[in-house]
C-alpha positions in Angstrom: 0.0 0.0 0.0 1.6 3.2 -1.1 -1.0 5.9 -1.8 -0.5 9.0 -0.6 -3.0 10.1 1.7 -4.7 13.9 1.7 -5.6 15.8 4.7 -7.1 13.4 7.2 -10.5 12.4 6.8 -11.2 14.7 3.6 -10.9 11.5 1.0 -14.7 10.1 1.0 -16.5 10.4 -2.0 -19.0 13.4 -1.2 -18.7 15.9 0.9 -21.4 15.4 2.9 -19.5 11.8 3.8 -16.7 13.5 4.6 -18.6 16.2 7.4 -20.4 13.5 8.9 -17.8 11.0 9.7 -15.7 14.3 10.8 -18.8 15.0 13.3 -18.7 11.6 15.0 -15.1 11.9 14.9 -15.4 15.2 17.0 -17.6 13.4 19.6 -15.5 10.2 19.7 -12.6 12.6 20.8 -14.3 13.9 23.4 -14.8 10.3 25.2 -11.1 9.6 24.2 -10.4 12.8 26.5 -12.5 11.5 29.6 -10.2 7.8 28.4 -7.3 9.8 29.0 -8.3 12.0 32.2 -9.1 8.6 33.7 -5.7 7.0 32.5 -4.0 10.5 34.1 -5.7 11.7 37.0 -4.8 9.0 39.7 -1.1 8.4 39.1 0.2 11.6 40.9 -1.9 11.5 43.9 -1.7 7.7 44.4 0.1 8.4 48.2 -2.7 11.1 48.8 -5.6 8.4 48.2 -3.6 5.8 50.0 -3.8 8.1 52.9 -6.9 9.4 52.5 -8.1 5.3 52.7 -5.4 4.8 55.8 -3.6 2.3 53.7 -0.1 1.6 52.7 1.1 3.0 49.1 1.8 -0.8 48.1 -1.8 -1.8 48.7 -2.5 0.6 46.0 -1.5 -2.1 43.4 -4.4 -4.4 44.3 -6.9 -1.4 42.7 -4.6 -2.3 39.6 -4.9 -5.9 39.3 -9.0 -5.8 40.4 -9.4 -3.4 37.4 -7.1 -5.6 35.2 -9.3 -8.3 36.0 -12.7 -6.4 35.0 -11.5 -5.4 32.1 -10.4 -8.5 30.9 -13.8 -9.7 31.0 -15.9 -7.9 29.9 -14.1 -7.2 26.7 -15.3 -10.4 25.0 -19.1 -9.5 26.1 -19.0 -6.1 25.7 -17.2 -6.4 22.1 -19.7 -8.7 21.2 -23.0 -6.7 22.5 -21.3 -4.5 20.2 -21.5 -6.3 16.4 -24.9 -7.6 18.3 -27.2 -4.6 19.2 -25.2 -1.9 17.7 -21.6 0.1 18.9 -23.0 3.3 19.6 -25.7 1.0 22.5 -22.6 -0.7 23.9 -20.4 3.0 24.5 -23.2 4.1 26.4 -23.4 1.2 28.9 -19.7 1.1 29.2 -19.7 4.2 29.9 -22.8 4.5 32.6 -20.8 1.6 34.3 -17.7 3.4 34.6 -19.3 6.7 35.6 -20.8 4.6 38.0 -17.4 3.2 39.4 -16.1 6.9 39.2 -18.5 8.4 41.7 -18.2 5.2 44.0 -14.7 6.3 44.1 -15.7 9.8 45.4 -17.6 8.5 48.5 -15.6 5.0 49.0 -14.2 5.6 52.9 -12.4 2.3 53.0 -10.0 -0.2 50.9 -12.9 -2.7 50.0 -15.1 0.1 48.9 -12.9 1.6 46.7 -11.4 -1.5 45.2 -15.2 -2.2 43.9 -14.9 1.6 42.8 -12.2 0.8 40.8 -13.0 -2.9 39.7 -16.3 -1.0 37.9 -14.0 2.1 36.1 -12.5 -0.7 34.1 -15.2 -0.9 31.7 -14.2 1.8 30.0 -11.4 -0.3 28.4 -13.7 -1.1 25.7 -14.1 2.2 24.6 -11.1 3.2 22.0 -12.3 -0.4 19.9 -15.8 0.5 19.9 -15.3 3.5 18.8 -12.5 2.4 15.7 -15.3 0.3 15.5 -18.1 2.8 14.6 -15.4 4.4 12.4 -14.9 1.4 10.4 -18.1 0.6 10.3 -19.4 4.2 9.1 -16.5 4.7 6.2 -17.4 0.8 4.6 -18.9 2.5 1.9 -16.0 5.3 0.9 -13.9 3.5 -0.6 -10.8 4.1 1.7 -12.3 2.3 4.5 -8.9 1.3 6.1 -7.0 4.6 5.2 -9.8 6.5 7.2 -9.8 4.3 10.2 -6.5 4.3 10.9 -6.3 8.3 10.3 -9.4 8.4 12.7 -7.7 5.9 15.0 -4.3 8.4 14.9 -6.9 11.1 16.1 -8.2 9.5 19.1 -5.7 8.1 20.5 -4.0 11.1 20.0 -6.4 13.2 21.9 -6.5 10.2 24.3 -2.7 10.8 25.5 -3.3 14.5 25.5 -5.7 14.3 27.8 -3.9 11.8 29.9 -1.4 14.7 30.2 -4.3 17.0 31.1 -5.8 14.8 34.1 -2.2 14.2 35.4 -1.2 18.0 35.6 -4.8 18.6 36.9 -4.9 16.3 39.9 -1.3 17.4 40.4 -2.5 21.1 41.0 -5.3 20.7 42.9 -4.1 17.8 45.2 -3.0 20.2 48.3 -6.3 22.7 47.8 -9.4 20.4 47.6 -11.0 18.0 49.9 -10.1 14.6 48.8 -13.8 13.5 48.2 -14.3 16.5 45.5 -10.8 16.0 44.0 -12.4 12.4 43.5 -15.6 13.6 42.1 -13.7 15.7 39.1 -13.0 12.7 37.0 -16.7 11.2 37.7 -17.8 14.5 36.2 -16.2 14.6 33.0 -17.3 10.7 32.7 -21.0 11.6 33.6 -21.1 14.4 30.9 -19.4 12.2 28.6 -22.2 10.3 28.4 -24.6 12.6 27.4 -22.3 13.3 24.6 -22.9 10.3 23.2 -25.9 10.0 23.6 -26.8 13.1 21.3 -24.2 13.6 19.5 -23.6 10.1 17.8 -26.3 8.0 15.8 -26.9 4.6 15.6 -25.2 3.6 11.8 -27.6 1.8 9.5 -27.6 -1.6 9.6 -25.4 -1.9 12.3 -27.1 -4.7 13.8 -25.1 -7.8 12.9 -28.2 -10.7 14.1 -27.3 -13.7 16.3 -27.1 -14.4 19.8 -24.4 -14.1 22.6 -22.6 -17.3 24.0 -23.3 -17.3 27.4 -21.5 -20.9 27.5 -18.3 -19.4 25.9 -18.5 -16.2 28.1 -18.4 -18.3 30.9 -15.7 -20.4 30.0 -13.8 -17.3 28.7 -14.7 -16.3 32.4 -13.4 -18.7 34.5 -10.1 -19.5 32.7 -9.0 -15.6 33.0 -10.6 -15.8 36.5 -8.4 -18.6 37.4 -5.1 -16.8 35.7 -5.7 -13.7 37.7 -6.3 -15.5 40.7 -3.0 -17.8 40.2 -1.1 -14.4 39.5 -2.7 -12.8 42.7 -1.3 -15.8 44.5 2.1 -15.8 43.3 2.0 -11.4 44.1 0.9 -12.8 47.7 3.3 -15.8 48.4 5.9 -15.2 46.0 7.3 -17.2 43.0 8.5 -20.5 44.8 4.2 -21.1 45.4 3.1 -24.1 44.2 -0.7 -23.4 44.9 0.1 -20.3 42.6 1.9 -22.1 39.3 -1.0 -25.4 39.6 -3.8 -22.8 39.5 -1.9 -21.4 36.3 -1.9 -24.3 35.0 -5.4 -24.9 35.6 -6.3 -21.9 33.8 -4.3 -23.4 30.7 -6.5 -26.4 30.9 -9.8 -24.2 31.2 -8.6 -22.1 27.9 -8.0 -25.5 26.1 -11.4 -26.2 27.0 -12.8 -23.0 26.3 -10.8 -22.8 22.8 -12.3 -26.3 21.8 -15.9 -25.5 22.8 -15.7 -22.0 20.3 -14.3 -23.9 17.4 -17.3 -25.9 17.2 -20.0 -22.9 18.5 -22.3 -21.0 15.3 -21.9 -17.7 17.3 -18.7 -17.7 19.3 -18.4 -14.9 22.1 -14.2 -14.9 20.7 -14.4 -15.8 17.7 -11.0 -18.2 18.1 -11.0 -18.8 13.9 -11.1 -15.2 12.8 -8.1 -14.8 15.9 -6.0 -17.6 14.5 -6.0 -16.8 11.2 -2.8 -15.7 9.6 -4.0 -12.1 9.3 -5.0 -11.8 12.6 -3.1 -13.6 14.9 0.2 -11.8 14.4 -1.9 -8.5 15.1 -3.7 -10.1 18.4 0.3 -11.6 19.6 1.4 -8.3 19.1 -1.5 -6.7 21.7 0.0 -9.2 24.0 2.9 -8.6 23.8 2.5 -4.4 23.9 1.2 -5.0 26.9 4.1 -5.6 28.7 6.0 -2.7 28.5 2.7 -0.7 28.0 0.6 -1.6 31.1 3.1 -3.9 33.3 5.9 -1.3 32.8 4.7 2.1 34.1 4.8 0.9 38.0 8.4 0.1 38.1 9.4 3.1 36.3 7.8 5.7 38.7 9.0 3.8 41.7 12.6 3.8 40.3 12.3 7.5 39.3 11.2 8.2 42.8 13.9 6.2 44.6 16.4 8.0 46.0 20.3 7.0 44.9 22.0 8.2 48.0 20.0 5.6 49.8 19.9 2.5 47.3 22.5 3.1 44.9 20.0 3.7 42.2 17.6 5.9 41.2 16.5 9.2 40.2 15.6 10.8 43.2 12.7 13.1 41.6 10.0 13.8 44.0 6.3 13.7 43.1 5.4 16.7 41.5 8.4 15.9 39.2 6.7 12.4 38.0 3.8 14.7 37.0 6.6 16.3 34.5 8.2 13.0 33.8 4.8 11.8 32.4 3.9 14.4 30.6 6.7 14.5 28.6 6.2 10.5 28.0 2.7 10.9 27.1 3.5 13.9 24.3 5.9 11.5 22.6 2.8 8.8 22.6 0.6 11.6 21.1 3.2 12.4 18.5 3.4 8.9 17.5 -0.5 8.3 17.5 -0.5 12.2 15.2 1.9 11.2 13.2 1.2 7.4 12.1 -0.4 8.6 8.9 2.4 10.2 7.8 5.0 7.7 9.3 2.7 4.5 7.3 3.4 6.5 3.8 6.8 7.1 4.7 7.6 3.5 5.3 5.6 1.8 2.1 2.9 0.2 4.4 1.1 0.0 7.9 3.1 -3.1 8.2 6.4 -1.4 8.3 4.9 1.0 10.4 3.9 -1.4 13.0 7.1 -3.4 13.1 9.2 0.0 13.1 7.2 1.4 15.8 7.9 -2.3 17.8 11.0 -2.3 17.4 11.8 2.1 18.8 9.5 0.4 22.1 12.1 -2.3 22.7 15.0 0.2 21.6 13.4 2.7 24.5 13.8 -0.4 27.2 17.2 -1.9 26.0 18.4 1.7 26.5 17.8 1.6 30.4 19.9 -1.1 30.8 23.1 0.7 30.5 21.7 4.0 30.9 19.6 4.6 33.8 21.7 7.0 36.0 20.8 10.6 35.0 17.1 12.1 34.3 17.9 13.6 30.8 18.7 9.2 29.9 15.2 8.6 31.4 13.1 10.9 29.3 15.8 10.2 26.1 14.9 5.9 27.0 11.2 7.1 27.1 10.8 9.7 24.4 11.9 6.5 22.0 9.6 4.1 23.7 6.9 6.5 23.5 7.0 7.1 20.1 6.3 3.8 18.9 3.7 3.2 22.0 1.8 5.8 20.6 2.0 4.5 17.3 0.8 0.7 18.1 -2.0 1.9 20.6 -3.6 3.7 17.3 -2.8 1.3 15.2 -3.2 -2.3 16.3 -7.3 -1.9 16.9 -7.5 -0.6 12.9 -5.7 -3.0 12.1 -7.3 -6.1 13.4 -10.4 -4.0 12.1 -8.9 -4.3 8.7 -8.5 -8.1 9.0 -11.6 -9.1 10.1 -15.2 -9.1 8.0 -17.4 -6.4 8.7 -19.9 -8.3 11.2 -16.6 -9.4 13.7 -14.9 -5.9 14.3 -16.3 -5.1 17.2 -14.8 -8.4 18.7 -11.3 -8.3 16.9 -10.4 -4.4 17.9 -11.8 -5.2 21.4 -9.8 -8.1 21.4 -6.6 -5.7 20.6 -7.7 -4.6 24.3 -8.2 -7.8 25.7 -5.0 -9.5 24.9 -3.2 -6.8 25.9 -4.9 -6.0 29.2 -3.6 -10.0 30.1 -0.7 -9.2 28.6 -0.6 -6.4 31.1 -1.6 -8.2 33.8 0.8 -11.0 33.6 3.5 -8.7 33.3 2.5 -7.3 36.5 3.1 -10.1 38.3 5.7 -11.3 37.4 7.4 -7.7 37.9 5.9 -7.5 41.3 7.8 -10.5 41.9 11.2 -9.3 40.1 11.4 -7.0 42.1 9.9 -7.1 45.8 10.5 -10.6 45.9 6.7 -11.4 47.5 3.8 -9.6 46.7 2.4 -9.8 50.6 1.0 -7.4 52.5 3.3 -8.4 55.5 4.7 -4.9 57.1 7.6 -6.7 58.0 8.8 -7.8 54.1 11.4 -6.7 52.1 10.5 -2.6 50.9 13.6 -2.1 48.6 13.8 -3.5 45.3 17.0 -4.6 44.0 19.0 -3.1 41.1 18.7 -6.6 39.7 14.9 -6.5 39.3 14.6 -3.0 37.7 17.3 -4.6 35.3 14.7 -7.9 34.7 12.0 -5.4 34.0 13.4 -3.2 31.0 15.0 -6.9 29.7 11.4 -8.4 29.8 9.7 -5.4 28.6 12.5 -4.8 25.4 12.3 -8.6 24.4 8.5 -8.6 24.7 8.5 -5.7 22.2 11.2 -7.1 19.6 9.2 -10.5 19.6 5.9 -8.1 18.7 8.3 -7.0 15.9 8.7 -10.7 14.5 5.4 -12.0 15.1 4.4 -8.8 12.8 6.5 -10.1 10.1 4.6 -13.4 9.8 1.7 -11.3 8.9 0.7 -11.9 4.8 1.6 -8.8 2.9 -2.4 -8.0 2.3 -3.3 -8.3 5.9 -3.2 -4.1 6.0 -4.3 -3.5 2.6 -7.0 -1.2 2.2 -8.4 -3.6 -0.4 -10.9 -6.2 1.7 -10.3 -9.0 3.5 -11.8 -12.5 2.7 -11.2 -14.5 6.3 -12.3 -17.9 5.5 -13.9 -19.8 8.3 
């Protein structure tokens, strides 16, 4: 594919195309915004809420991993309600939910109360596919289908990391003037208003409605093998990697995949459809996800704790204090946003969204091999980052268009969400197994080891670089066509 694109989203056939998908655009950004305020918001005042709860600042994790495992399921459903009873439908009960979860957090006085909070704000994970969804779905009759999703993909996310830069400096700011219950209240909000946004300002596309049923047997399948993962991971953040209650319920949960796997082969209306994902088109895309997730999701943690640990103590470490992390990522997120902006322009540059994707892989593992011999200075942290945040930016815009593009029109809804869902367990897993890098024992015990080692920062940027030059060669078993603008035949 080597067209060269005009101006974003000016290329459908009539004008009037061209407005309307600009329109829904426009209103699609603004939920990308709440996306990102939500992404943003938390991360600098994460001592300030731990105190506010009476809780210690590692406890905080366990709001992580409950909202990791939330939004690993109910992806599949919530993609599927999608291609079922129409995108547009499904946004707006994602998105009640997590206003929902929002305000809980507001009023949540203790640790259990505001891990269900935060457990219910994980809906909105499904919004960036359903939305690339509604964009596919409303340019299927331009001509440039593909060309104009990825552009309004680049938009979004875009907008998305912009935002996330917004709700970071915000919360930042405000932190030492406002009562803890309002500065909780801001995000739930912009959420609530957000919803109303959608409701009006976006239409139901025609036809949208794909026919079927939902596979309540899959779903629960799909259910209790991620149910049984997370819960194995929980363990081994508990007791540490030498439990062997942890690694058998892992490998339980391979078992209840197998089973789940075998059962959709043979099902008329799949909740994942597991053909479409193994198909040579797709699967390299859906590895990929996986993969990204690593670095993307599992990642962030360590690098905030090592930029706030202080060298004079440990030996290592940047020693910024917390209003500098606010700076730190900002600056990150601005090199996402300029790789989401810019992915257009990069795909035409390169001769093909393949190259793009496989490029953009390969600066994310570049950004994490860096840290390995230089991690010592700040200016080599945001230099390590800048790199890695470029092609983040890049693959989180991407990857959902591009599943998009290799799946037929009735299944796009469940392959971007699935973009999602791999890469939330992707996350997830990563998280874990981090936790354990570096602390040893994911316990609770007051009276177990506080300091990571040098050694497990080191594993972390090792895991998180390979993971991302793997997503680089799983993209190169991709066929050739598998991004073409030209459709897709998947064969079942």
């Amino acid at each position: 594919m080597t067209e060269i694109p005009p101006a974003p989203l000016q290329a459908p056939p009539s004008h009037a195309a061209a407005k309307g998908l600009a329109t829904i655009v426009g209103f699609l950004v603004m939920v990308e915004f709440a996306s990102g305020i939500l992404q943003g918001y938390y991360t600098p005042i994460y001592p300030q809420i731990a105190e506010h709860l009476s809780i210690a600042e590692g406890d905080i994790n366990w709001f992580e991993a409950a909202q990791l495992i939330v939004s690993a399921l109910c992806i599949p459903l919530l993609a599927r309600m999608g291609d079922l009873v129409g995108h547009k439908q499904v946004l707006l009960i994602s998105t009640a939910v997590t206003a929902l979860g929002s305000w809980w957090l507001a009023f949540s006085p203790t640790f259990t109360t505001f891990l269900i909070g935060w457990a219910l704000q994980g809906a909105y994970v499904v919004w960036l596919p359903l939305e690339i969804a509604i964009v596919h779905r409303r340019t299927r009759d331009t001509g440039r289908q593909e060309l104009l999703t990825r552009r309004g993909a680049a938009i979004l996310v875009g907008s998305l990391e912009l935002a996330v830069i917004v709700g970071a400096v915000t919360s930042g700011l405000l932190v030492e003037t406002l009562d803890m219950n309002l500065l909780l209240a801001l995000p739930a909000v912009v959420v609530t208003a957000v919803f109303f946004v959608i409701l009006a300002g976006i239409e139901q596309a025609p036809g949208e409605d794909s026919g079927g049923g939902i596979d309540w047997t899959g779903l629960g399948l799909v259910t209790v093998a991620l149910g049984v993962l997370m819960g194995g991971l929980v363990v081994l953040r508990l007791d540490g990697a030498g439990s062997a209650f942890g690694w058998l319920t892992i490998l339980a949960s391979f078992v209840a995949f197998a089973v789940f796997w075998r059962f959709e082969l043979h099902h008329p209306e799949p909740i994942v459809d597991v053909r479409l994902l193994s198909s040579p088109a797709q699967w390299p895309v859906q590895v990929t996800a996986f993969l990204f997730g690593i670095p993307v999701l599992g990642g962030q943690i360590p690098l905030s704790t090592f930029a706030q640990a202080d060298p004079a103590e440990r030996g290592y470490g940047l020693g910024a204090e917390p209003a500098f992390i606010s700076t730190l990522i900002g600056l990150y997120v601005v090199t996402l946003a300029i790789g989401a902006f810019t992915l257009p322009l990069t795909t035409r540059l390169l001769g093909g969204v393949r190259r793009a994707l496989i490029v953009a892989c390969c600066l994310v593992g570049l950004g994490y091999l860096l840290w390995l011999p230089f991690h010592h200075e700040t200016w080599q942290a945001l230099v390590n980052m800048g790199i890695a945040g470029l092609g983040s930016g890049a693959l989180v815009a991407a990857l959902p268009a591009a599943a998009a593009a290799a799946a037929p029109p009735e299944r796009t809804g469940i392959a971007t969400g699935m973009t999602n869902g791999t890469k939330t367990v992707g996350g997830a897993i990563a998280s874990a197994v981090f936790a354990i890098a570096l602390t040893a024992t994911g316990s609770l015990d007051a009276t177990a080891e506080k300091v990571a080692p040098l050694s497990g920062y080191l594993t972390v940027w090792a895991v998180c670089s390979g993971a991302a030059f793997l997503a680089a060669l799983a993209l190169m078993a991709a066929p050739k066509h598998a991004f073409s603008d030209q459709p897709l035949e998947v064969r079942h």
